[in-house]
C-alpha positions in Angstrom: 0.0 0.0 0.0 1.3 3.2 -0.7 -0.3 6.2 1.0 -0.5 9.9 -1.0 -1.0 13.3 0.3 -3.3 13.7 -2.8 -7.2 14.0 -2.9 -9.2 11.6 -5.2 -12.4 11.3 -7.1 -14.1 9.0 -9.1 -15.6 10.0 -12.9 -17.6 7.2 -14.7 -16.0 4.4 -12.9 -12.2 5.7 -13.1 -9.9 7.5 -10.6 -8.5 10.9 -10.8 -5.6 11.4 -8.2 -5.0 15.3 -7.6 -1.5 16.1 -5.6 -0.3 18.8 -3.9 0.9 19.8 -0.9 -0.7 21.3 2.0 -3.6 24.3 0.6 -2.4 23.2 -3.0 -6.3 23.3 -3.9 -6.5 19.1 -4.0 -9.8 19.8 -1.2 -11.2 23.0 -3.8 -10.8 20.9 -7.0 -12.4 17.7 -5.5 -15.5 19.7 -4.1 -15.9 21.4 -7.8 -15.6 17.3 -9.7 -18.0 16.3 -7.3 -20.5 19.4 -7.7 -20.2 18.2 -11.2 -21.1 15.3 -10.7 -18.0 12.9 -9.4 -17.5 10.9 -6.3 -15.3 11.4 -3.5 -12.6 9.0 -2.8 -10.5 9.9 -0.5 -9.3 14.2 0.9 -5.9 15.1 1.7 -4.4 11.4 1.8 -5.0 8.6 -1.0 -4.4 4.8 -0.4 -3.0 3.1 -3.5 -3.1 -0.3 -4.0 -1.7 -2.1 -6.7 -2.4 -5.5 -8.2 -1.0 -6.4 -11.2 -0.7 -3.6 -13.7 -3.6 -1.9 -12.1 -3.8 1.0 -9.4 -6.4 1.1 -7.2 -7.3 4.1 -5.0 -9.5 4.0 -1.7 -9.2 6.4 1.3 -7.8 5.5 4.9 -10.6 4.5 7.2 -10.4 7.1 9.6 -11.6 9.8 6.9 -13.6 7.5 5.0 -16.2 10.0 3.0 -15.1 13.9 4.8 -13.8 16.1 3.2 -12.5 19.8 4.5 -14.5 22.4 2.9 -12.5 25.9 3.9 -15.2 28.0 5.9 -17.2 24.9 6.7 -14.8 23.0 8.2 -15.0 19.2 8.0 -17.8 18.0 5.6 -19.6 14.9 5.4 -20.3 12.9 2.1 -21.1 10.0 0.1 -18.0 8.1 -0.6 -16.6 5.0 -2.9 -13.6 3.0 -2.2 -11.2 0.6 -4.3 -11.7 2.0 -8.0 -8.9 1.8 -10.6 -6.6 4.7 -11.1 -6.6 6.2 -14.8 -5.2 9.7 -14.1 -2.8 11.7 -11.9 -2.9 15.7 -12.0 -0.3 17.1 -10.2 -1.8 20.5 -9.0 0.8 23.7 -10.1 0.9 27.2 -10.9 -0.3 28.3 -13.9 2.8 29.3 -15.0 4.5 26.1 -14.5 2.4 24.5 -17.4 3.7 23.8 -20.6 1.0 24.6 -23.5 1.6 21.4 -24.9 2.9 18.9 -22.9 5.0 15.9 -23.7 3.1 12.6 -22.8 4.1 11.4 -19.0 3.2 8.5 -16.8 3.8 7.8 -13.1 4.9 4.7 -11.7 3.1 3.3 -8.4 5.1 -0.3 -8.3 4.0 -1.9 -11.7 1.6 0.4 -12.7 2.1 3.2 -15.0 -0.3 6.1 -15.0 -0.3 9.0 -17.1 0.3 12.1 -15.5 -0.6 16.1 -16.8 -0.1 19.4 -14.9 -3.0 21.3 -13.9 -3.7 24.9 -11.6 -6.8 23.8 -9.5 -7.5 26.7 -9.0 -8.5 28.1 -12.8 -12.1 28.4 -13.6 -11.8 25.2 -16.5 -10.0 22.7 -14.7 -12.7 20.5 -13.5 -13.4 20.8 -17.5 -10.0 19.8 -18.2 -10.2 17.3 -16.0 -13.2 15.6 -17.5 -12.0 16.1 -20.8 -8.6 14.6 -19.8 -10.3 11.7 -19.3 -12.6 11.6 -22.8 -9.5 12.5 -24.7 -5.9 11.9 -23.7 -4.5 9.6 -26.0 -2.4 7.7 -22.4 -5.9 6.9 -21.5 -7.2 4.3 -24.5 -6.5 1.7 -22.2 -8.8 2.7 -19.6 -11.9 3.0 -21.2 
């Protein structure tokens, strides 16, 4: 088991892993997927577990469906657990991402993952997300 300071959500069955450190926006961009729609994983730390080629992510039992909503506090919600890891977006400033990135993927043991850059904190990226997962050509496997 590998645990991640990342938050997670699940889209149509597949895993989206956002890291970051501490008030990186992993919390904000979770709560803006699942407004749209997605399910909450896991907040602040990530439990991957591989088997095989395949990543899975759940959350630690102790915060098993919260999530920290800043000026709420600590926020209760429907959560799933154990669903395969398609994509990793490693949360960055704006200006840190490149306009068109080379193709990356992230090892976790045997399984590779692909990887993009994203600033949680722009208006589009739960779009980008989503779209991430419709389109990326690292993700034909995973559909």
């Amino acid at each position: 088991m590998i645990r991640c300071h990342a938050s997670s959500v699940e889209i149509d069955g597949r895993g989206v892993l956002l890291r970051g450190p501490s008030g990186a926006g992993k919390s904000d961009l979770a709560l803006r997927l699942i407004d749209g729609g997605a399910r909450l994983i896991a907040d602040d730390y990530t439990e991957i577990h591989v088997r095989g080629d395949v990543a899975f992510l759940s959350s630690p039992p102790a915060i098993f469906g919260k999530i920290e909503v800043r000026g709420l506090g600590l926020m209760q919600l429907d959560a799933i657990s154990d669903i395969p890891l398609a994509l990793v977006f490693d949360l960055v400033p704006y200006a840190s991402i490149d306009r068109v990135p080379e193709p990356d993927i992230v090892m976790f043991a045997e399984a590779g993952v692909p990887r993009r850059l994203i600033d949680p904190f722009m208006a589009s990226a739960p779009a980008i997300v989503r779209l991430a997962l419709r389109q990326d050509p690292l993700l034909t496997g995973y559909e």
